[in-house]
N, C-alpha and C positions, 0 to 999 in steps of 0.2 A: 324799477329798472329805468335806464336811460337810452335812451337813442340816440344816436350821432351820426348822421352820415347813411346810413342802413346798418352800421354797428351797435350790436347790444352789451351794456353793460351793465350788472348788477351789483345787488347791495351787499352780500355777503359771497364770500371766496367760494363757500359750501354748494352756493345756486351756479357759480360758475362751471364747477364742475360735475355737475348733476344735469347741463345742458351740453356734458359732452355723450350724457345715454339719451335725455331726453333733450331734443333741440327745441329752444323757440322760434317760433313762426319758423321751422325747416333749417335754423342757427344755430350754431353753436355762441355761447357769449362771447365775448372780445375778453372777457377780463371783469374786474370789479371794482366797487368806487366807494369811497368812502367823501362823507359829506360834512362840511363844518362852516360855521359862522365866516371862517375866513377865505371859504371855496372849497372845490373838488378834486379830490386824489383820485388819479385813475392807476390801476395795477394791475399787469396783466396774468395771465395764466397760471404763471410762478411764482405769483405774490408778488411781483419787485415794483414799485412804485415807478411810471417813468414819465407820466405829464400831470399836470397841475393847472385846473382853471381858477384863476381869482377871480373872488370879485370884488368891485372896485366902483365905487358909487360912479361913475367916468365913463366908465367902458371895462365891462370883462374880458378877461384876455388867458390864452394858455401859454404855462411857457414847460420845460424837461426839468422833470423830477428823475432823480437817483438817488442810491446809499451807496457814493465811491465804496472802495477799500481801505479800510485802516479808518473809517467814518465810527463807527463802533454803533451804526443803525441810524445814526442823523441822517433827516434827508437834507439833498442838498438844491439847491433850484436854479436854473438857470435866467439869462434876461432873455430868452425867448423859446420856442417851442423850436429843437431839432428835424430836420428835414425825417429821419428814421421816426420819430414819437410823430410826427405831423400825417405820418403815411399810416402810422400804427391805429391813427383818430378817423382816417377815411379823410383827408386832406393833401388827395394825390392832384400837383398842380393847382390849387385852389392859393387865393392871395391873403394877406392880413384882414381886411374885411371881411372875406369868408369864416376864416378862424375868428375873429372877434362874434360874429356873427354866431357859429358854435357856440363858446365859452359864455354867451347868453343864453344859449338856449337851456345849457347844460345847468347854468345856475339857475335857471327861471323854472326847472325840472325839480330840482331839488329844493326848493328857496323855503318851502315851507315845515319840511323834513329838518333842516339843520336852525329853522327860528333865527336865519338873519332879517337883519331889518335893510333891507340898501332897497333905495329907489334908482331903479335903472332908466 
């Protein structure tokens, strides 16, 4: 599971929805994440993918993940995290540093699940 913010997120869609009978810590999950060498997919409730933490030997950062229409399932990514996916992550009023700040933690959470090697 991941933390962000006081938002929970886990590893499979199945856990997600199994904390809307059973909550953790008094929560329902935000969604569920899936973790890879190249960073973290976050997707909410409905399964649609809609932010994305990289990570980036530099600085980790999030930006808006989607599957427009007529996509045929590619995701697609934005150059930054939308004001709507930024509020969706617990990043109401918070600045770039904060959000970078996140998108470390969330990689530094995962880092050894997905066997990347980055020094942050």
């Amino acid at each position: 599971m991941i933390k962000i913010n006081g938002l929970a997120f886990v590893e499979k869609p199945a856990d997600a929805v199994a904390t809307l009978f059973a909550p953790i810590d008094g929560k329902t999950a935000a969604g569920f994440y899936k973790a890879d060498r190249r960073g973290v997919m976050f997707y909410g409730l409905d399964g649609e993918p809609f932010a994305f933490a990289c990570r980036q030997t530099f600085a980790p950062f999030f930006v808006t993940a989607s599957i427009p229409p007529g996509a045929d399932g590619a995701i697609c990514y934005r150059y930054a995290l939308s004001e709507r996916d930024a509020a969706r992550l617990g990043f109401v009023g918070s600045d770039d540093k904060a959000e970078c700040a996140g998108a470390l933690s969330v990689c530094q959470q995962t880092l050894d699940k997905a066997g990347a090697q980055v020094n942050f």
